[in-house]
C-alpha positions as CSV (number, residue, x, y, z in Angstrom):
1,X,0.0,0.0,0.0
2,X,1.7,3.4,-1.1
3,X,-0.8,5.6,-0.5
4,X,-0.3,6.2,3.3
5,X,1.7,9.7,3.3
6,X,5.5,9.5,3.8
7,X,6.7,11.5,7.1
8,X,8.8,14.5,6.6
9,X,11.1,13.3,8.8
10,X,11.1,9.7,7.5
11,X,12.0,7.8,4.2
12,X,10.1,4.8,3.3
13,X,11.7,1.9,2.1
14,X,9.5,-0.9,0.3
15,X,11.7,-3.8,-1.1
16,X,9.7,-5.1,-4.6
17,X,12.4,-8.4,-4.6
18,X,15.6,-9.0,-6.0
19,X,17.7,-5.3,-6.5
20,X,14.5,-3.5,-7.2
21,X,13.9,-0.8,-4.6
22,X,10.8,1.9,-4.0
23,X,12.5,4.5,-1.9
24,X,10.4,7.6,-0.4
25,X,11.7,10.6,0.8
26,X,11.6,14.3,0.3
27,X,8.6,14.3,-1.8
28,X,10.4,12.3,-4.3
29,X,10.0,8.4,-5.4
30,X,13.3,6.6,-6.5
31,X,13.4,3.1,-7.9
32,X,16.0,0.9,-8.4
33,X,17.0,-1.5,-10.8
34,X,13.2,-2.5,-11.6
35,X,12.5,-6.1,-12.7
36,X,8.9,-7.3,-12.9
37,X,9.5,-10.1,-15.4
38,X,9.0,-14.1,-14.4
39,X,12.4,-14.3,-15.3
40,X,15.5,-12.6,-15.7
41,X,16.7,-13.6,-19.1
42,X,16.6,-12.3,-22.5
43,X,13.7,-14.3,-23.2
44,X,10.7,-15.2,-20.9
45,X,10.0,-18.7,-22.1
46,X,13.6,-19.6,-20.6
47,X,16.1,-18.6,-18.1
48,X,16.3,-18.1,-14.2
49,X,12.6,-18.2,-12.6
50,X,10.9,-16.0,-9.8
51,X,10.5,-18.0,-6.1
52,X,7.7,-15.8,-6.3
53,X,5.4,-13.6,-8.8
54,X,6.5,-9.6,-7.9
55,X,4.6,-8.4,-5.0
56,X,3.0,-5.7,-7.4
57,X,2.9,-4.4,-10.7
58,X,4.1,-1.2,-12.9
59,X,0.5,-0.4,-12.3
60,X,0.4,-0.1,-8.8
61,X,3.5,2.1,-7.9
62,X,3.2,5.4,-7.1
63,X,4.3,8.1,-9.1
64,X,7.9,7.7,-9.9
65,X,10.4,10.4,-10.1
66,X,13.8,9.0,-10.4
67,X,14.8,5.3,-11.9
68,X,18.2,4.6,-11.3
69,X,19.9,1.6,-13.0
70,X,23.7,0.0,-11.5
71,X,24.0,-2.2,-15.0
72,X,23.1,-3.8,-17.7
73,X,22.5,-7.9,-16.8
74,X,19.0,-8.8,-17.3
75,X,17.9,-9.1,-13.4
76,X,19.1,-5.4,-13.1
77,X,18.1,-4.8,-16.2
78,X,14.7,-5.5,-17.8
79,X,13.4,-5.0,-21.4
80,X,9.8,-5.4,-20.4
81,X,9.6,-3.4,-17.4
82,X,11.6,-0.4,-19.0
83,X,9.1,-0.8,-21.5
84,X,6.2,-0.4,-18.7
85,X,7.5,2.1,-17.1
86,X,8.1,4.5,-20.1
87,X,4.6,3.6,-21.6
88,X,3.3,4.8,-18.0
89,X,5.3,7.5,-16.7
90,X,6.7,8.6,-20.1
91,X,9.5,11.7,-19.7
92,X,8.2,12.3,-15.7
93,X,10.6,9.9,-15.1
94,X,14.4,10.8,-15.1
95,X,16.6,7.7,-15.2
96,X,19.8,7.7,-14.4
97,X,21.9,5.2,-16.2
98,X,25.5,4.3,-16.1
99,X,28.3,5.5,-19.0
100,X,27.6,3.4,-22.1
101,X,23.1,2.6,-21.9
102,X,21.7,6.1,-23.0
103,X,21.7,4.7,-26.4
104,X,19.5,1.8,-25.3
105,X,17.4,3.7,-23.2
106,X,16.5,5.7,-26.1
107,X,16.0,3.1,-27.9
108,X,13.1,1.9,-25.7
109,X,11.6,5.4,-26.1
110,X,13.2,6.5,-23.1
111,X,14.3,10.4,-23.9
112,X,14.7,12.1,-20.1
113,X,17.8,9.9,-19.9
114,X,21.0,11.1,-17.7
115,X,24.2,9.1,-18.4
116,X,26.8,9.5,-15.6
117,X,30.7,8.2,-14.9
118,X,31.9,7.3,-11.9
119,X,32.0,10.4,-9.1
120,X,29.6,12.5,-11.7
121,X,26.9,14.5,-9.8
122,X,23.8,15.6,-11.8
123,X,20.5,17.0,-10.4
124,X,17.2,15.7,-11.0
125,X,15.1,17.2,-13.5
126,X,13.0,19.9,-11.9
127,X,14.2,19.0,-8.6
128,X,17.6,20.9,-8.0
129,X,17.4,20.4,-4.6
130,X,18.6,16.6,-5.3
131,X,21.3,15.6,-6.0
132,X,22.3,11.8,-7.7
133,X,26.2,10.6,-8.2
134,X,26.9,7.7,-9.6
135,X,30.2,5.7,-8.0
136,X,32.1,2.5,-8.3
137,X,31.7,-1.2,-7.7
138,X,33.2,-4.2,-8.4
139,X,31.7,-5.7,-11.2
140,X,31.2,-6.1,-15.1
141,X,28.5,-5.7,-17.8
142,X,27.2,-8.0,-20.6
143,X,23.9,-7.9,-22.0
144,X,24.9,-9.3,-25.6
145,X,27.7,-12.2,-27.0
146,X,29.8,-9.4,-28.5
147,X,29.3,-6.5,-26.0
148,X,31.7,-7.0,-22.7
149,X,32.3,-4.2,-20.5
150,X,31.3,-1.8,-23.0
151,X,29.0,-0.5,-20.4
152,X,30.4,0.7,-17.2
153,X,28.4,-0.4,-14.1
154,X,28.2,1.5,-10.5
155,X,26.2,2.0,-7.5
156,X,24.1,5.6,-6.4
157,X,23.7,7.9,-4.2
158,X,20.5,10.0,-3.7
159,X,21.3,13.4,-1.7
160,X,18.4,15.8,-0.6
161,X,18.6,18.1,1.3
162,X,17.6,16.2,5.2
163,X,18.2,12.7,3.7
164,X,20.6,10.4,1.9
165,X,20.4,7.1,0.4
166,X,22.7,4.4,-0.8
167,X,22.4,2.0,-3.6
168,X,24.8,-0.8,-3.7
169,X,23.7,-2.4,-7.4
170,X,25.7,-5.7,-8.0
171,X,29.2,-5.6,-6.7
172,X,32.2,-7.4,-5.0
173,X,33.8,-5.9,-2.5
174,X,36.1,-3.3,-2.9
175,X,38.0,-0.2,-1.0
176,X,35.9,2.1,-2.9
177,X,33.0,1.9,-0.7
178,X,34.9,3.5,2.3
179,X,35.6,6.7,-0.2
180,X,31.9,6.6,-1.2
181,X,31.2,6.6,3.2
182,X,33.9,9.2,3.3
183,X,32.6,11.9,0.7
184,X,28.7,11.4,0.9
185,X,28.2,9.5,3.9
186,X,26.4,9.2,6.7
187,X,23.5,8.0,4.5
188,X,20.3,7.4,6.3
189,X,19.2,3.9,4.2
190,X,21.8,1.6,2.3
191,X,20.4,-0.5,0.5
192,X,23.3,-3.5,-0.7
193,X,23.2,-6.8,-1.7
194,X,23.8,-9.7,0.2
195,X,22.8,-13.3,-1.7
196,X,24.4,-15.0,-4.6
197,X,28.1,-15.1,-3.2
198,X,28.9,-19.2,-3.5
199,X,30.3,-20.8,-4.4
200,X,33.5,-18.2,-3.5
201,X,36.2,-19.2,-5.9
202,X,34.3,-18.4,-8.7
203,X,31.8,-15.3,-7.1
204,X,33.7,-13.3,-4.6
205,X,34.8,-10.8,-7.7
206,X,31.7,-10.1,-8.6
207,X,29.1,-10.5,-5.3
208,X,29.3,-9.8,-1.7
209,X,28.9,-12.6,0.9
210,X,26.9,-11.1,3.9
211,X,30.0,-10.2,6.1
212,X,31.2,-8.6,3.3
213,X,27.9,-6.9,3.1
214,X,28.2,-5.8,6.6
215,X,31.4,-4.1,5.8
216,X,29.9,-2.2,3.5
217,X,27.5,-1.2,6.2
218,X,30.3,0.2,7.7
219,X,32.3,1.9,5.1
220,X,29.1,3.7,3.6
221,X,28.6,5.1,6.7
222,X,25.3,3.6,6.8
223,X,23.0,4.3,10.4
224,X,20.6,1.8,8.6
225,X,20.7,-1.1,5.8
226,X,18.4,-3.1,4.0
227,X,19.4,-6.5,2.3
228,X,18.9,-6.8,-1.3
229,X,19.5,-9.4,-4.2
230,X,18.7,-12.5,-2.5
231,X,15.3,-14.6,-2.1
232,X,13.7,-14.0,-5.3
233,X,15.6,-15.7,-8.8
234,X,16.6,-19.0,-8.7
235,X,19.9,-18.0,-10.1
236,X,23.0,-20.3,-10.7
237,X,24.8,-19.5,-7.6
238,X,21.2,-20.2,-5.2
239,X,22.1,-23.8,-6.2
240,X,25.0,-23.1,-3.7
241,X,23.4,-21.3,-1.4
242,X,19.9,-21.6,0.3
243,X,17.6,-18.7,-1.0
244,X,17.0,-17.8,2.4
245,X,20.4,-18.3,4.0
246,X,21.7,-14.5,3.1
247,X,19.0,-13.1,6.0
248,X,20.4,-15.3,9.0
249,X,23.8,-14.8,7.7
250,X,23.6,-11.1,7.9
251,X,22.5,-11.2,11.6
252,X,25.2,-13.6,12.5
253,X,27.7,-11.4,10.9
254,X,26.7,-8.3,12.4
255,X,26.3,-10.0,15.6
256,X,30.4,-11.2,15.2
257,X,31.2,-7.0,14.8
258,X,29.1,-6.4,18.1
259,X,27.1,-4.3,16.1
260,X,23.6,-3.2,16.9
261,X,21.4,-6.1,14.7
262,X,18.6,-4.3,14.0
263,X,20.7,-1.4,11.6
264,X,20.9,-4.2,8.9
265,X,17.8,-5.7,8.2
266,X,15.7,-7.8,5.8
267,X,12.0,-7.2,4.1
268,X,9.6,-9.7,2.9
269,X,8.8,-9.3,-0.8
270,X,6.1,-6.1,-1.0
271,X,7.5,-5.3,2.9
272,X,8.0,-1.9,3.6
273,X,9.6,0.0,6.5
274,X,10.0,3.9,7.6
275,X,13.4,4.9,8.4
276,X,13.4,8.1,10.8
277,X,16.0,10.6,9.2
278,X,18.5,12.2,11.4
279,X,19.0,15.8,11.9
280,X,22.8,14.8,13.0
281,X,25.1,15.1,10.3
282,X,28.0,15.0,12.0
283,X,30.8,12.2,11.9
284,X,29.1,8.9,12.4
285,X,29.7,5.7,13.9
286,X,27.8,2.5,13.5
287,X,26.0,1.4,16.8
288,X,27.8,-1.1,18.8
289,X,24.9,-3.8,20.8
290,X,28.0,-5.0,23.0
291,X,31.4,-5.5,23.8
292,X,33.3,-7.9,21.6
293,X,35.7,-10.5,23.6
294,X,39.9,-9.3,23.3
């Protein structure tokens, strides 16, 4: 339900599965990396299946403002809900789309299209009192058999002008993230992936196991985190891993840093949760829930 009113001192987080993200704040609606396809593939007759149908459709968000997309693999990256979205919203959405996919976005009738490098800060359209940057991951793009890394892939962060939020995308991990904590940071929600990380040898480049996730927590700057990219594709590496193991994992591996286990928490598909925004921007420190044994 999105039509109870946000509070002006809250942003509302409603996880719609997988890396796609409804995120309230400031009068303005962000969504990330939409996907409401069966499966994530280039085709829907074959390819990696839902768990579970989307908890809505394109039809029942609220008005969005802002689409921002990390990449371009097909569970990030969808031709059919791009194509929903456009044919609903038309140009009062603005996406924001990594270096390298304005070309595609236009060619799915997409025009309001802002195409950013790493560490470039735009404004949204009409709203100059928010502010998106795009900034680095670890990770790689390939939508076609011919088309490697030829566009870049990232993560965001939405600035207003009480609030900040984090978008993790896809990534491994990387030292980046601690630059990202120390020039935007304290953000008020992160939201970063925690699931498809096994089997290690071959994923730990690319994905985030949840105590790597944690770290993230930490680096960002983060005074709260939602888990993303985990419970809703039956992807190659969930043959690895349960579906559900990334939520129990993330509370055992904030509960080895002592840290408070609530900051990092998990949604049901269609769940949504209001995060109070602090008025204290000064240097921040995650909350420690107890002492850790020396």
């Amino acid at each position: 339900d999105f039509s109870s009113p946000v509070p002006a001192d809250g942003m509302r987080v409603t996880w719609l599965g997988h890396a796609s993200v409804l995120v309230q704040f400031e009068n303005i609606c962000v969504l990330t990396d939409p996907i409401f396809s069966q499966r994530c593939a280039p085709f829907q007759f074959m390819g990696p299946k839902r768990y579970r149908g989307p908890p809505c459709t394109v039809e029942d968000l609220p008005s969005v403002d802002v689409v921002v997309i990390s990449h371009n693999h097909y569970d990030h990256l969808d031709y059919n809900t791009v194509k929903d979205l456009h044919k609903r919203f038309g140009e009062r959405v603005s996406w924001h789309v990594p270096l390298g996919l304005s070309s595609w976005m236009k060619s799915m009738g997409c025009d309001n299209v802002v195409e950013q490098d790493w560490w470039q800060e735009e404004r949204v359209k009409g709203r100059d009192d928010i502010k998106v940057v795009f900034t680095p991951t670890a990770h790689w793009c390939k939508r076609g058999p011919n088309d490697d890394n030829m566009v870049l892939w990232g993560s965001w962060c939405v600035i207003g002008q009480r609030s900040r939020f984090f978008f993790g995308g896809d990534t491994g991990y990387c030292h980046g993230f601690k630059e990202i904590g120390k020039k935007y940071g304290p953000f008020d929600l992160a939201a970063i992936p925690i699931g498809a990380y096994e089997p290690r040898w071959f994923m730990k480049s690319q994905h985030v196991c949840p105590e790597e996730a944690v770290q993230i927590h930490v680096d960002v700057a983060a005074r709260k985190s939602v888990g993303i990219h985990w419970g809703t594709f039956k992807l190659i590496s969930t043959t690895f891993e349960g579906y559900l193991e990334p939520r129990s994992k993330v509370k055992e591996a904030m509960e080895a840093k002592g840290l408070k286990v609530a900051d990092f928490f998990t949604l049901d598909h269609g769940g949504s949760k209001v995060i109070p925004i602090s008025q204290d921007t000064s240097a921040f420190e995650p909350t420690v829930e107890k002492e850790t044994a020396t």
